[in-house]
C-alpha positions as CSV (number, residue, x, y, z in Angstrom):
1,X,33.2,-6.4,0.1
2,X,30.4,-8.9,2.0
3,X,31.0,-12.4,1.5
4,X,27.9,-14.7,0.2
5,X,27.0,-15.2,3.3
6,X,24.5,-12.2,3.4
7,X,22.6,-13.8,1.1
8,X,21.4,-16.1,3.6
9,X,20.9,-14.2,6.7
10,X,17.7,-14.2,8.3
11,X,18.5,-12.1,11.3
12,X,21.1,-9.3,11.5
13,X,24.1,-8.3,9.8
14,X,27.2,-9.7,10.7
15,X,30.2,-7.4,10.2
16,X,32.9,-7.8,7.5
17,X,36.0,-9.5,7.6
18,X,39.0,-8.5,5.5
19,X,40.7,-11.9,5.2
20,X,37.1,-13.2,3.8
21,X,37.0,-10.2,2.0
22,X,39.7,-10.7,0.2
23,X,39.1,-14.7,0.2
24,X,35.7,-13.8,-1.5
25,X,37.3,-11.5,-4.5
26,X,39.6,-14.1,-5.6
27,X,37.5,-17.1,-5.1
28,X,34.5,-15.9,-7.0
29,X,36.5,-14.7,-9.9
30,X,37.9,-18.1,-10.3
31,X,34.6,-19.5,-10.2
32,X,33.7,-16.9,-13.0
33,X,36.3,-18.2,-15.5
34,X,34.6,-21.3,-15.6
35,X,31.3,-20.4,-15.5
36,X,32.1,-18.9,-18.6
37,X,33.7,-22.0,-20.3
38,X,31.0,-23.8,-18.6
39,X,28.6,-21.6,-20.8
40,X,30.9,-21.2,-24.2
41,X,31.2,-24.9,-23.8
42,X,27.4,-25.6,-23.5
43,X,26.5,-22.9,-26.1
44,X,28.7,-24.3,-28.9
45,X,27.8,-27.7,-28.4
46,X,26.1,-29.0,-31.4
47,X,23.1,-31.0,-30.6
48,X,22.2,-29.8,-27.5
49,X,20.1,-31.7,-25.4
50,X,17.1,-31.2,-23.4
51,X,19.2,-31.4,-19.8
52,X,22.2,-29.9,-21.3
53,X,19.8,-26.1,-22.4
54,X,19.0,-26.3,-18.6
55,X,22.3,-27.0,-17.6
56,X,23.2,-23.4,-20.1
57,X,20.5,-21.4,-18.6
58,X,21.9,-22.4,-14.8
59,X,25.6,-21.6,-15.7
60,X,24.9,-18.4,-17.6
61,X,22.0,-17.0,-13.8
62,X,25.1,-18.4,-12.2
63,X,27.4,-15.9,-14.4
64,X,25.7,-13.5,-14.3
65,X,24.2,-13.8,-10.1
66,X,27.6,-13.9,-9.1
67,X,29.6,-11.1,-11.6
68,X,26.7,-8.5,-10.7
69,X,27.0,-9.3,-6.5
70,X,30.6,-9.5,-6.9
71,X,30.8,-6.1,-8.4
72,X,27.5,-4.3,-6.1
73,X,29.4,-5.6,-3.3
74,X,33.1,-3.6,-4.4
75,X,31.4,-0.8,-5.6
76,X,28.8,0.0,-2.7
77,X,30.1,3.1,-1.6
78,X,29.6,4.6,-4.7
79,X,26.0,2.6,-5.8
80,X,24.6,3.0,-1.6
81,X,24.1,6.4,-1.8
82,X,22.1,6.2,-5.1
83,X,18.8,4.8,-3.2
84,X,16.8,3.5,-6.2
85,X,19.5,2.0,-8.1
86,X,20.2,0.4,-4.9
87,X,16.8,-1.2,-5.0
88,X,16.7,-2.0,-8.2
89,X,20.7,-3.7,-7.9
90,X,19.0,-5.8,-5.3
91,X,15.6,-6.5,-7.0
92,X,18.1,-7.5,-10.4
93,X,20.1,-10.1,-8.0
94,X,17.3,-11.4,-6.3
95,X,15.5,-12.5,-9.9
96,X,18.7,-13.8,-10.8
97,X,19.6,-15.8,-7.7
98,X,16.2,-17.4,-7.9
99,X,16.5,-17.9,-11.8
100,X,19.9,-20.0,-10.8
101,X,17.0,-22.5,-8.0
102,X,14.5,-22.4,-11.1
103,X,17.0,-23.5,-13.9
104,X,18.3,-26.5,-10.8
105,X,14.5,-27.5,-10.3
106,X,13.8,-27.9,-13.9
107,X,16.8,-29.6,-14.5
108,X,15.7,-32.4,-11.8
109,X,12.4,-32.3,-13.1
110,X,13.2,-33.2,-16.6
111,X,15.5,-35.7,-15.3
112,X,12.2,-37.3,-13.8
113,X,10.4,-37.7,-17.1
114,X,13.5,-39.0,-18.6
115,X,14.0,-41.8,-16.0
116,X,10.4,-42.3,-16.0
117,X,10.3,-42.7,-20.1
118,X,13.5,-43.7,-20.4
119,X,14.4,-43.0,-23.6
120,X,17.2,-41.3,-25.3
121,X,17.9,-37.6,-25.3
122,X,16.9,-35.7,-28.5
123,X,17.9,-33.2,-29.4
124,X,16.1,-29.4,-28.1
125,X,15.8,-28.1,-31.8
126,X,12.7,-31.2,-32.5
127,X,11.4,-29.4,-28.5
128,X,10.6,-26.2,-29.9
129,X,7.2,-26.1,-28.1
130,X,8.7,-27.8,-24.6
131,X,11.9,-25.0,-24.8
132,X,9.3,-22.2,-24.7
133,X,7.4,-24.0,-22.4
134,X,10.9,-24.6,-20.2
135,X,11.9,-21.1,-20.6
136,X,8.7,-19.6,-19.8
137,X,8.9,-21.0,-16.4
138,X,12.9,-20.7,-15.3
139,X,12.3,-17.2,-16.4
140,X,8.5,-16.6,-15.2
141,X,8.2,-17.6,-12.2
142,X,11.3,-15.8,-10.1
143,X,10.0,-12.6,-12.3
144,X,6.5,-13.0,-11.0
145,X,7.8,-13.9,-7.0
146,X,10.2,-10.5,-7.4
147,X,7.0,-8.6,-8.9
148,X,4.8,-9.7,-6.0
149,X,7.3,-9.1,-3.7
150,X,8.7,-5.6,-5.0
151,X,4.3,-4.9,-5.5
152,X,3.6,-6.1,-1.6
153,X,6.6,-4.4,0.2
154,X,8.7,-1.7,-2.3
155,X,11.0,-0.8,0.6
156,X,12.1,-4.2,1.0
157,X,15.1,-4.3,-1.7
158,X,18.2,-1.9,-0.9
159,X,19.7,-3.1,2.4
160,X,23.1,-1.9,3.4
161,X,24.7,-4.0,1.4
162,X,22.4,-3.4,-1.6
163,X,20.1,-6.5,-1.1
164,X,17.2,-7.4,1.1
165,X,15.7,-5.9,3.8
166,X,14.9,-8.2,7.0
167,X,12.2,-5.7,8.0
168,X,9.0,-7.7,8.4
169,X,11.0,-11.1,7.0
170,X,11.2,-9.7,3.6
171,X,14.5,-11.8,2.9
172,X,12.1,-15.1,3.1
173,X,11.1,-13.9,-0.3
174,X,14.4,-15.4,-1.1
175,X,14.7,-18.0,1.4
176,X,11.4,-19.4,1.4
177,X,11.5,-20.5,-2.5
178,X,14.9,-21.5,-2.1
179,X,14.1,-24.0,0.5
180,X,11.1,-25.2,-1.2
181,X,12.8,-26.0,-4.1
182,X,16.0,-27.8,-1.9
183,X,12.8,-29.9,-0.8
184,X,11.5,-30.7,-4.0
185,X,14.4,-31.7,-5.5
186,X,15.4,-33.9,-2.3
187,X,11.8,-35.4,-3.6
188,X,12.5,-35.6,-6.9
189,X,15.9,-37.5,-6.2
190,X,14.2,-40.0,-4.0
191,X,11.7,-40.6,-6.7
192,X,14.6,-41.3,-9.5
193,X,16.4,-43.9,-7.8
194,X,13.4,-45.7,-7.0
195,X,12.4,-45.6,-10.5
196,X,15.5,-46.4,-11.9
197,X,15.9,-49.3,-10.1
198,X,12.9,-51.0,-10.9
199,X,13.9,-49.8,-14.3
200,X,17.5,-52.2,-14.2
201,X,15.5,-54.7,-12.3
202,X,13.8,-55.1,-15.8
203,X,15.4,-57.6,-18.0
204,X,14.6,-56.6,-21.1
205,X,15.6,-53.3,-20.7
206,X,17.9,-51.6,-23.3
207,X,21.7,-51.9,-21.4
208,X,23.2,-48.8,-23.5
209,X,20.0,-46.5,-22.1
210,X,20.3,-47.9,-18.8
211,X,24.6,-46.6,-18.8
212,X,23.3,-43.5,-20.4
213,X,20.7,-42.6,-17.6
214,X,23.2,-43.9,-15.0
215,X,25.6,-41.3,-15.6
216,X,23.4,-38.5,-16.5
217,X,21.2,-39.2,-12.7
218,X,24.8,-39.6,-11.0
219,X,26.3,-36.3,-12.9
220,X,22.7,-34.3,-11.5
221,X,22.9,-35.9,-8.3
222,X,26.3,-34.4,-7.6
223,X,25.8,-31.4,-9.2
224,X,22.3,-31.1,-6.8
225,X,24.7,-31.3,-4.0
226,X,27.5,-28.8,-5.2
227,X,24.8,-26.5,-6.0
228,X,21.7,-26.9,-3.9
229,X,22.9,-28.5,-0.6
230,X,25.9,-25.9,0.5
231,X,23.6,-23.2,0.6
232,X,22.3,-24.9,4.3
233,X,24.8,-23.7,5.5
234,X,23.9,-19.6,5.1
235,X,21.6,-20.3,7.8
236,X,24.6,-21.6,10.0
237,X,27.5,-19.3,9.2
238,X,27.4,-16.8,11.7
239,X,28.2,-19.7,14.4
240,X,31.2,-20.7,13.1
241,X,34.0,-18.6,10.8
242,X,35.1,-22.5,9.4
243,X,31.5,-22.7,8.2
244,X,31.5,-18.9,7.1
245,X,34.8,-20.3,4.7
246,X,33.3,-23.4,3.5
247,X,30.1,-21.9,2.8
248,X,32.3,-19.3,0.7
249,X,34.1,-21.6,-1.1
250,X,31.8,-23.9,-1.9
251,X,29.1,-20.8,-3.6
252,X,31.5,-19.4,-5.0
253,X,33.6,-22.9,-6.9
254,X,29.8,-24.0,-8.1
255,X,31.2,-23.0,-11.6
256,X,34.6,-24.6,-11.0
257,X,32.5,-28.1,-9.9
258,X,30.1,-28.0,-12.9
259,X,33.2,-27.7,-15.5
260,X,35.1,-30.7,-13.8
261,X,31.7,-32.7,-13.5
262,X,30.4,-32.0,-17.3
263,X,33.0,-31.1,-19.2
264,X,36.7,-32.4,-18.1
265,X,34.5,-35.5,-17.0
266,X,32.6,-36.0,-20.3
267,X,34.3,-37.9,-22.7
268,X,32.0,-36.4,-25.7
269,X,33.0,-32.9,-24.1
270,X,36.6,-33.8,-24.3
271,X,36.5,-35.2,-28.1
272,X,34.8,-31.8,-28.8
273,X,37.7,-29.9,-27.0
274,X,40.3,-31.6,-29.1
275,X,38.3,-31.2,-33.0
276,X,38.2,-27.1,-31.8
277,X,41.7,-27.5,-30.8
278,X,42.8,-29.2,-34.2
279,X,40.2,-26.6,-36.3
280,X,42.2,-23.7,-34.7
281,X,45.5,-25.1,-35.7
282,X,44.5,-25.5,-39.3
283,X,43.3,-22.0,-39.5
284,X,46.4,-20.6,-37.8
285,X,48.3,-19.0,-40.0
286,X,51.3,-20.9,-41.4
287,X,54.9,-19.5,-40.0
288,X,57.9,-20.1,-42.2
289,X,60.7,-21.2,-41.0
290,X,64.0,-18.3,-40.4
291,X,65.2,-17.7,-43.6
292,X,68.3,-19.4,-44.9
293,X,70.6,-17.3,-47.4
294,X,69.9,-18.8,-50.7
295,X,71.0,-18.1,-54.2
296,X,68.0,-18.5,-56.5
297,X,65.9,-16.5,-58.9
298,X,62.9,-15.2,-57.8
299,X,60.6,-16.4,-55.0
300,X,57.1,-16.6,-55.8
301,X,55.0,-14.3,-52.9
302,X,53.6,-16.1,-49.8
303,X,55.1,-18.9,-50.2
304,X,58.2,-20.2,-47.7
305,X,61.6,-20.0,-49.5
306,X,62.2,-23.7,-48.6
307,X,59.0,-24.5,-50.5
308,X,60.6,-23.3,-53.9
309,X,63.4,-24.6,-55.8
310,X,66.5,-23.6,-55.9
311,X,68.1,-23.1,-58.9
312,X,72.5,-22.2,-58.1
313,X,74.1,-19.8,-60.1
């Protein structure tokens, strides 16, 4: 099993390691048991905002990126031989990977027109137009760069490891959107705090919006990092095993980050954790107590002895 740090590689293959192997296995399957909470969480939500559908979309690419490469990379032996459902394993990850950049980029972007209107996040149901719209693109646009790419070179997808080919530089059909949207988003960070802080400079700005976009631009900014700024270090891994490990761990604990930052960390999150919690107590079904030896008449059915009267001979 290759670690993530195939994913990255621009020149050669570097050969596996058992130890990160094995480090790999468990440390992406952690990070899938709270992508999925991440994604129940997010789902179930009432009111959804615009930020927080983005947020969904990137946790359930994220699910789904990492499940399918996870499980491609233990079964290769049997999926290598197969050559076009090789290719088409590969060309799957490589829209999904990109959908995971797409869903990041539109999440900053969004962020940009809220700091720049600043006004309070309604909710995506009054959007309907902007979440086709927002939709259309995370979903269009990594379709269209694997349909030009797949259209351009076909023999490009199906590596060894069931991913790209580095003949002719076809894995910057990866890389190269990646880093452009790393850029942008480095862009579209700079431009938010700017704004914002002409925005508190402001005096008769609304105090409660201001805390509101505060923590939403911090929660992004770290959630940029955890998800956008590790993935530097692909280029770097083969120099060093400690970066090989940290780039590892940090790929694949992105889901592990995103629950601590926006739910364990979001008071409204929490409150919503402990309603469910107190719904599924109340529809729990109610356990008498162990039955006493009585002397009594008859007991009325499903209903606890100690909940009737007795009546002694």
């Amino acid at each position: 099993m290759a670690t993530f740090a195939l994913i990255m590689q621009t020149n050669g293959i570097s050969q596996s390691n058992p130890v990160l192997d094995l480090l790999n296995t468990a440390a992406v399957a952690v990070g899938l048991v709270f992508l999925s909470l991440c994604v129940l969480t997010f789902a179930l939500s009432p009111g959804a905002a615009t930020v927080n559908v983005a947020r969904l979309n990137l946790c359930v690419c994220l699910l789904v990126a990492h499940l399918l490469f996870l499980l491609v990379q233990h079964f290769l032996h049997l999926i290598h031989p197969h050559k076009v459902l090789c290719q088409t394993l590969a060309g799957i990850l490589h829209f999904a990977f990109l959908c995971c950049f797409m869903w990041m980029h539109l999440e900053g972007s969004t962020l940009v027109l809220l700091v720049s209107r600043l006004r309070h996040i309604r909710a995506y149901s009054s959007q309907e137009a902007w979440w086709k719209y927002l939709h259309l693109i995370g979903y269009g646009v990594p379709l269209t760069v694997v349909g030009v790419s797949a259209a351009v070179m076909p023999d490009g997808y199906g590596s060894d490891q069931c991913w790209l080919r580095e003949k002719n530089g076809f894995q910057w059909s990866f890389v190269g959107p990646v880093v452009f949207i790393l850029v942008c988003n480095v862009i579209f960070f700079t431009v938010i705090f700017i704004g914002f802080s002409s925005i508190i400079s402001k005096a008769n700005t609304d105090i409660s919006k201001i805390k509101q976009m505060k923590i939403l631009i911090m929660k992004t900014a770290v959630q940029f990092f955890i998800l956008g700024c590790p993935w530097i270090l692909g280029f770097f891994v083969k120099s060093s095993d400690i970066l090989n490990i940290l780039f590892l761990f940090l790929n694949s604990q992105q889901g592990t980050f995103l629950f601590l930052v926006h739910c364990v960390l979001n008071e409204g999150v929490r409150q919503q954790y402990r309603k469910w919690w107190l719904n599924l107590k109340q529809v729990a079904p109610h356990v008498c107590p162990e039955e006493m030896p009585i002397t009594s008449h008859k007991v009325a059915p499903h209903v606890c002895p100690e909940e009737m009267p007795v009546v002694s001979h």
